[in-house]
PASEBA-1860 file (N, C-alpha, C; in nm, 3 decimals):
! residues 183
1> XXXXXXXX> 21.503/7.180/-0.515/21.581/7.059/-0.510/21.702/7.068/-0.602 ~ 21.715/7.180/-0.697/21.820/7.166/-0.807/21.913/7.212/-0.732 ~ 21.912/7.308/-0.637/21.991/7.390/-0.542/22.074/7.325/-0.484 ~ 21.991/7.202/-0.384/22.073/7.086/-0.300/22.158/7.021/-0.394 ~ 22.110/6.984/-0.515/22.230/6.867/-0.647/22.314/6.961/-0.668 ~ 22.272/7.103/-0.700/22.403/7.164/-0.745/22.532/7.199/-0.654 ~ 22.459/7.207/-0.511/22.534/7.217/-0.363/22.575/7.050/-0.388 ~ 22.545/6.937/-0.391/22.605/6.803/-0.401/22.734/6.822/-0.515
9> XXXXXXXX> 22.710/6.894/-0.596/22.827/6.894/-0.684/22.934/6.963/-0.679 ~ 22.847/7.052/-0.649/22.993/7.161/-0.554/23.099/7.105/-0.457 ~ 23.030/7.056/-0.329/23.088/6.972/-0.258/23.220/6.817/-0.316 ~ 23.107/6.763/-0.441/23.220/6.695/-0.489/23.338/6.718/-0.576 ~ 23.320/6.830/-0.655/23.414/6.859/-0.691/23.504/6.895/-0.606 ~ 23.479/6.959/-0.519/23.597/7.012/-0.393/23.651/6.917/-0.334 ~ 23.581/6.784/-0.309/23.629/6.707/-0.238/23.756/6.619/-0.352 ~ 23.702/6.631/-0.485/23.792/6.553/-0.634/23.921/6.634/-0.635
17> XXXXXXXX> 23.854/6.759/-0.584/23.965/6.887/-0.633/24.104/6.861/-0.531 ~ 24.122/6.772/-0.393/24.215/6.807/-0.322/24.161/6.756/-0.198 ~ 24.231/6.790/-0.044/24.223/6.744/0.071/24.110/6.880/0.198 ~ 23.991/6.856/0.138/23.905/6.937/0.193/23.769/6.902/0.302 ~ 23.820/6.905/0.439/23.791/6.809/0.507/23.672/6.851/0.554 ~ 23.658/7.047/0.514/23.493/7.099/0.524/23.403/7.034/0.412 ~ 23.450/7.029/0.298/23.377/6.995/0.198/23.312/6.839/0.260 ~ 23.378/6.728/0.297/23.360/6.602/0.332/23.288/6.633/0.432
25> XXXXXXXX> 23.326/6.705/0.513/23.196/6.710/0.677/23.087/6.761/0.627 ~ 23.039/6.881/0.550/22.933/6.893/0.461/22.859/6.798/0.365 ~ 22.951/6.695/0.322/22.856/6.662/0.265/22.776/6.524/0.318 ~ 22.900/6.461/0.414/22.833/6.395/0.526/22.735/6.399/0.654 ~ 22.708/6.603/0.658/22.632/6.595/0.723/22.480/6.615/0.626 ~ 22.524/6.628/0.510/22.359/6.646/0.448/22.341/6.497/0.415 ~ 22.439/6.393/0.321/22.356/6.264/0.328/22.354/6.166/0.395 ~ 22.434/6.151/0.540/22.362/6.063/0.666/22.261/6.026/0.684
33> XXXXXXXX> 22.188/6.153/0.753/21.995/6.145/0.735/22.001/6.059/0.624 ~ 22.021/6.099/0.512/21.900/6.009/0.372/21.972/5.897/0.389 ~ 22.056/5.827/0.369/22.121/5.720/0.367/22.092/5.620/0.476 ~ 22.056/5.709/0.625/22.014/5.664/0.742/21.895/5.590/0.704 ~ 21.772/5.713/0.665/21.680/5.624/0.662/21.686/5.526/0.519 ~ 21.721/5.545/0.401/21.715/5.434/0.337/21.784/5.310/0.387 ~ 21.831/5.282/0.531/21.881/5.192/0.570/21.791/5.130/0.698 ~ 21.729/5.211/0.728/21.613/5.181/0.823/21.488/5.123/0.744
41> XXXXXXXX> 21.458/5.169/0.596/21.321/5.080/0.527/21.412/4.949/0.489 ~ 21.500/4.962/0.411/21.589/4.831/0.372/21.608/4.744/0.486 ~ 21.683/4.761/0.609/21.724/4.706/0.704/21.593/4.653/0.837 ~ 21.555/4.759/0.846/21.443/4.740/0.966/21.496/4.740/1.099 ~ 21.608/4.821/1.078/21.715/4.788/1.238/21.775/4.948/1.239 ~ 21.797/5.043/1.309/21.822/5.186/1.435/21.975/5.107/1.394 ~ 22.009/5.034/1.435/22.164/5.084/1.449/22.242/4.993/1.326 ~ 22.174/4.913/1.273/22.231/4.846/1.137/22.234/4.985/1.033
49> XXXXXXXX> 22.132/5.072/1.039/22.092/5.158/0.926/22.207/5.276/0.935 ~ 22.221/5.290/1.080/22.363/5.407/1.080/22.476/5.353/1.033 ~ 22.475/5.201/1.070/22.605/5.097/1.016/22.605/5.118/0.871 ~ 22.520/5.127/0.832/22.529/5.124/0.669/22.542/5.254/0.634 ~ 22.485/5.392/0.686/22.520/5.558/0.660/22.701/5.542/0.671 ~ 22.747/5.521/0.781/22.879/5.493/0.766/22.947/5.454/0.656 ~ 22.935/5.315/0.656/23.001/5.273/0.529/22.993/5.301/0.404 ~ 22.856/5.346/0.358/22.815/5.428/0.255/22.931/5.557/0.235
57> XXXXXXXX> 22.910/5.654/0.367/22.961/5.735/0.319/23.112/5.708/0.317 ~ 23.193/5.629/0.376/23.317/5.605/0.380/23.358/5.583/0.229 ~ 23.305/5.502/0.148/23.298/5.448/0.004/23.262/5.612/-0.056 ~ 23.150/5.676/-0.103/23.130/5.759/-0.176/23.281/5.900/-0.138 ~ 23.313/5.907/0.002/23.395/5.990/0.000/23.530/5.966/-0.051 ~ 23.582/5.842/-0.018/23.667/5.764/-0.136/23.684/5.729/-0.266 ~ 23.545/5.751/-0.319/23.520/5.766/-0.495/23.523/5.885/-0.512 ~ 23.551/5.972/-0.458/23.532/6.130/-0.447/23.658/6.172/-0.482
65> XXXXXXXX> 23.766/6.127/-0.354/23.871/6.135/-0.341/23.971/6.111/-0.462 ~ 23.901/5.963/-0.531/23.995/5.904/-0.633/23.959/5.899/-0.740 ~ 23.843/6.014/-0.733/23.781/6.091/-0.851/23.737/5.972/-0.994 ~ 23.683/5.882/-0.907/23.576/5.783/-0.974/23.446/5.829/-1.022 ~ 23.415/5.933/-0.948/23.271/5.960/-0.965/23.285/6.056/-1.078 ~ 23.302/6.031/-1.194/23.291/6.110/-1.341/23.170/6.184/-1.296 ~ 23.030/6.161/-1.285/22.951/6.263/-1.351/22.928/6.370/-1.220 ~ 22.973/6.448/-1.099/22.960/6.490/-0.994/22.761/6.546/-0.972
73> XXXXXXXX> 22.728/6.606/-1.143/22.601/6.626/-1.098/22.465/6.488/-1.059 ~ 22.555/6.377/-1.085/22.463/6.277/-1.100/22.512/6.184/-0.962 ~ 22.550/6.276/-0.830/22.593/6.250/-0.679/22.490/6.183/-0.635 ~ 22.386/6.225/-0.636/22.256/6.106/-0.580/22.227/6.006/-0.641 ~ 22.245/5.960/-0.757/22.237/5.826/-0.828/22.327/5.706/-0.814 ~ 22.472/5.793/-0.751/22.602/5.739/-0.747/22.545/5.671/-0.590 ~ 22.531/5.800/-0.474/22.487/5.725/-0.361/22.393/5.608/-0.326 ~ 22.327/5.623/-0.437/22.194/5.541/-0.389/22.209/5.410/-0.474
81> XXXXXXXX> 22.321/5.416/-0.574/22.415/5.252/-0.630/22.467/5.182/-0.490 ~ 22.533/5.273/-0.402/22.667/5.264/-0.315/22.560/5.197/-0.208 ~ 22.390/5.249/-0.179/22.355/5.197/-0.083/22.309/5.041/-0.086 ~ 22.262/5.060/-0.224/22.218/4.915/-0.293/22.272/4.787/-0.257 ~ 22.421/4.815/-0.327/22.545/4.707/-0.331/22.554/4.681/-0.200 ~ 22.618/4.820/-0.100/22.608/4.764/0.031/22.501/4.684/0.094 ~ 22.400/4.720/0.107/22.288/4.672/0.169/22.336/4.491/0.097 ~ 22.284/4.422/-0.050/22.256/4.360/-0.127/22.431/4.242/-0.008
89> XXXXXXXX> 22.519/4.322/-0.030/22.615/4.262/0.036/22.611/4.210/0.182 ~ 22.576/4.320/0.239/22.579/4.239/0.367/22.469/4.135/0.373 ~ 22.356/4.151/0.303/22.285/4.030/0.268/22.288/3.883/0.253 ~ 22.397/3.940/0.153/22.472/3.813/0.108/22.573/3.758/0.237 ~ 22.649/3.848/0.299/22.712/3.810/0.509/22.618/3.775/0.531 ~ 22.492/3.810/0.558/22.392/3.688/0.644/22.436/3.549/0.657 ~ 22.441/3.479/0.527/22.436/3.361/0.523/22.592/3.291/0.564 ~ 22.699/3.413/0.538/22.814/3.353/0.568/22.819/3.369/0.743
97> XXXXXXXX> 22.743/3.443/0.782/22.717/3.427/0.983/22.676/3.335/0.979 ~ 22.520/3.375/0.926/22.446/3.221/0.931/22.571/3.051/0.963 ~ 22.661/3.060/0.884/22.755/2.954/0.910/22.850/2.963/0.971 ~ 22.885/3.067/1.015/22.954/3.104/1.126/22.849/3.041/1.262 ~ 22.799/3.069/1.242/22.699/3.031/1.387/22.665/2.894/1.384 ~ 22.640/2.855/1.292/22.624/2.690/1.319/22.787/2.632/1.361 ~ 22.866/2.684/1.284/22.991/2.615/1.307/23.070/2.656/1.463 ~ 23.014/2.750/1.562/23.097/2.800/1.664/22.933/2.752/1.770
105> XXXXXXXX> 22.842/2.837/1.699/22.727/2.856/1.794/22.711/2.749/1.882 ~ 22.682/2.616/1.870/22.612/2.485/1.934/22.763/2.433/2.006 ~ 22.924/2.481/1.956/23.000/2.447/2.047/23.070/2.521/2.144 ~ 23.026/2.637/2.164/23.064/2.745/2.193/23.029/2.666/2.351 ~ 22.914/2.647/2.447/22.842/2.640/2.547/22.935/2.518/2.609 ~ 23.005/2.389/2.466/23.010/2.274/2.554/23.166/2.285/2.537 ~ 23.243/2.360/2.483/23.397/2.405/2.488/23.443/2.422/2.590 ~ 23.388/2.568/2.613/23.421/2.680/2.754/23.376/2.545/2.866
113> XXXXXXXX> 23.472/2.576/2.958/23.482/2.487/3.105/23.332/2.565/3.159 ~ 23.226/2.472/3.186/23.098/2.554/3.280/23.151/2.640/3.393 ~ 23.104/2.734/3.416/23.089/2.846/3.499/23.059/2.743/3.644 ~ 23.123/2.824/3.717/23.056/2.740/3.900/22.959/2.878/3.950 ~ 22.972/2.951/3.863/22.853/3.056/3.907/22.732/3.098/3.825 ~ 22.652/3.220/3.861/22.551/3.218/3.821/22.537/3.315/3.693 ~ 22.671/3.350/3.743/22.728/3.466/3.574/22.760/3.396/3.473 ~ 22.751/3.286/3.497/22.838/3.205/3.349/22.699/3.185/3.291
121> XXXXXXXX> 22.590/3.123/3.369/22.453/3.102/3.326/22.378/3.237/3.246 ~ 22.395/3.328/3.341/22.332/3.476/3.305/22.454/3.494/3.155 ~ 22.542/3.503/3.111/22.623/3.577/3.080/22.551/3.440/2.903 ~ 22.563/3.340/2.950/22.534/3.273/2.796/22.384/3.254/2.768 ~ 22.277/3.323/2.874/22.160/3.384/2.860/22.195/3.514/2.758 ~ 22.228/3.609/2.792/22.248/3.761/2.714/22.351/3.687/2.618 ~ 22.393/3.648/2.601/22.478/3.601/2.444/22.363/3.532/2.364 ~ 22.284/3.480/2.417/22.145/3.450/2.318/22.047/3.513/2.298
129> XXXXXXXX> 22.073/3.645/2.335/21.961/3.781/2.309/22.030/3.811/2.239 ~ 22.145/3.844/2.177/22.245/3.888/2.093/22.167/3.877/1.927 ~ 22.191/3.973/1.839/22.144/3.937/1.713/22.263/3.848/1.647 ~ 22.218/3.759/1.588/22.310/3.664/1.504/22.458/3.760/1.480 ~ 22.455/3.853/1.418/22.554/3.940/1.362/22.668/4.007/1.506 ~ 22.588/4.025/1.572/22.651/4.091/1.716/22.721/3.967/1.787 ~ 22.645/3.836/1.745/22.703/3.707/1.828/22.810/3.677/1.768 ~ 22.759/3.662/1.659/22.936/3.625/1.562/23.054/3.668/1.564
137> XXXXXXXX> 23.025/3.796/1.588/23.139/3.898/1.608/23.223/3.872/1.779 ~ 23.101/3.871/1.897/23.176/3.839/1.986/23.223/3.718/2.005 ~ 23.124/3.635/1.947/23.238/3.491/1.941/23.395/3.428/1.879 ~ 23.388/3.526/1.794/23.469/3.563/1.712/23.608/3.627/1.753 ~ 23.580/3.727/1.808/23.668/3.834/1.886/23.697/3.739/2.014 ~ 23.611/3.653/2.110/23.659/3.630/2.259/23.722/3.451/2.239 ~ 23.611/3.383/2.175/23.651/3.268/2.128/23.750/3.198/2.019 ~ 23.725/3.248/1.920/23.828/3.214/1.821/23.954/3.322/1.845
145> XXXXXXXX> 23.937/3.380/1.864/24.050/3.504/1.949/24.101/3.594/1.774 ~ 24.019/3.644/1.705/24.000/3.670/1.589/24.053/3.835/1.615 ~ 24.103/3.877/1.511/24.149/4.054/1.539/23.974/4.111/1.435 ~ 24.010/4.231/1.397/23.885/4.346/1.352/23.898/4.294/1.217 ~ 24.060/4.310/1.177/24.051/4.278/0.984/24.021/4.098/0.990 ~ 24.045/4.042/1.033/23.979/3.912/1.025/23.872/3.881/1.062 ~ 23.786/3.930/1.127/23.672/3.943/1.104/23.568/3.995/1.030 ~ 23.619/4.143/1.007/23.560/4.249/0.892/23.577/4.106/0.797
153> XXXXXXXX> 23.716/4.047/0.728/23.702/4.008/0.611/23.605/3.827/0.594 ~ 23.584/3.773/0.731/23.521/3.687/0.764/23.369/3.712/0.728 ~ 23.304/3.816/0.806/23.131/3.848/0.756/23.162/3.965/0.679 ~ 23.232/4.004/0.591/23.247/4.083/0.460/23.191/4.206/0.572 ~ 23.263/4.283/0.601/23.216/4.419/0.702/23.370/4.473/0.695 ~ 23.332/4.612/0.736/23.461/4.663/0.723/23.494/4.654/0.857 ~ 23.650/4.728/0.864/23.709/4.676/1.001/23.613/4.774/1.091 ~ 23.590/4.866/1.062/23.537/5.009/1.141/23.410/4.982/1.211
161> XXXXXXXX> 23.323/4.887/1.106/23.197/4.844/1.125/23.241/4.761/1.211 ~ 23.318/4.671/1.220/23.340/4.569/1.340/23.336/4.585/1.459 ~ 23.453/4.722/1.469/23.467/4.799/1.620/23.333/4.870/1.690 ~ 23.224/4.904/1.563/23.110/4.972/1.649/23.007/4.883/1.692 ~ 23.031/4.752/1.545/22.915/4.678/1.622/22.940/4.581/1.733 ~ 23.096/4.614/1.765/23.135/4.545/1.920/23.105/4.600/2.012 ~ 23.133/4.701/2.004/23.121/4.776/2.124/22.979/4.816/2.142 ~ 22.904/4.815/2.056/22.755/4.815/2.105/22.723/4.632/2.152
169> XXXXXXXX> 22.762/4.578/2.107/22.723/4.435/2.131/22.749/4.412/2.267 ~ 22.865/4.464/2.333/22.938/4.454/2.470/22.875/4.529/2.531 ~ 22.804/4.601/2.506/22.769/4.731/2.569/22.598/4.666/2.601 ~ 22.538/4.574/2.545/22.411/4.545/2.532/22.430/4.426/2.676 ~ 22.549/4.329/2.604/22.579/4.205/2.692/22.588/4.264/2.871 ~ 22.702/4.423/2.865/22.702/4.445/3.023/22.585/4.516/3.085 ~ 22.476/4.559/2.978/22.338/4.555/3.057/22.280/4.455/3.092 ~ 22.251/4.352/3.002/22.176/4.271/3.027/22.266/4.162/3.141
177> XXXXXXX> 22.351/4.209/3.127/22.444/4.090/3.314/22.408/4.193/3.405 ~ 22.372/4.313/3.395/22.375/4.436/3.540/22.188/4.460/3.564 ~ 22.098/4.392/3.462/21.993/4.375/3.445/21.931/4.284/3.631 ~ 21.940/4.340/3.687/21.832/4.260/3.830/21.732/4.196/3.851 ~ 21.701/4.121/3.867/21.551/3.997/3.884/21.504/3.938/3.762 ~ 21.597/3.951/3.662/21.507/3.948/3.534/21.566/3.833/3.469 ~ 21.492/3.708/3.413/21.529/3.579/3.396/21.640/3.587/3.301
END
């Protein structure tokens, strides 16, 4: 295990040292996995936990960069601060969705002109399978007509995180409308 920290330090110094985009793909491909799953026991969610490997590493490669990270051999202590805060943060976004959703959620249905079809019914069915976080965002994006940085800075997410957890959110919504016989 001293091998891998001293390979972690290596990597960061190279990455402190200058614009080394092997060093960064190395070292993002060794702490994804760990970061992954410490985001899968914390989170309890497959695609929140990669959401958070992301942003994790986006932050540690940027303290790298701007050579914040004084002690390079002490790279796993630094990461596993970076997962904390994140995690502890978006935590703390819960509650600001949480009010996002009361404040759009219950008027969202009686705003929009009713549908004369059976897609408008189906379509605000699968917007209520939606996880709170995935809803906010598309309500956000289609209803309030909101861009990525106003939203990122709305549920404290970065813009990047916005774009993936849309496009999986959209991506869930046009199954569940292409979904057949199923209430």
């Amino acid at each position: 295990m001293q091998d891998a920290g001293r390979d972690d330090a290596s990597l960061a110094e190279r990455i402190g040292a200058g614009d080394d985009a092997d060093a960064e793909a190395q070292l993002c491909r060794r702490w994804f996995p760990r970061v992954r799953a410490y985001g899968r026991l914390h989170l309890r969610d497959a695609d929140a936990a990669a959401d958070l490997a992301q942003e994790v590493l986006v932050v540690v490669i940027g303290a790298l960069r701007e050579r914040r990270v004084t002690d390079a051999d002490r790279l796993a202590a630094y990461v596993s601060g970076v997962c904390r805060n994140v995690v502890r943060d978006w935590k703390k976004g819960e509650h600001r969705r949480g009010a996002l959703l009361q404040r759009f959620g219950p008027t969202w249905l009686e705003t929009v002109a009713p549908a004369p079809s059976v897609e408008g019914a189906r379509l605000s069915e699968c917007l209520g399978r939606l996880g709170p976080r995935d809803r906010a965002i598309v309500v956000l994006t289609y209803y309030a007509d909101s861009d990525g940085d106003e939203i990122a800075r709305e549920l404290g997410m970065t813009t990047g995180n916005v774009r993936v957890a849309r496009h999986r959110a959209l991506k869930q919504l046009l199954a569940c409308m292409h979904r057949e016989g199923e209430p």
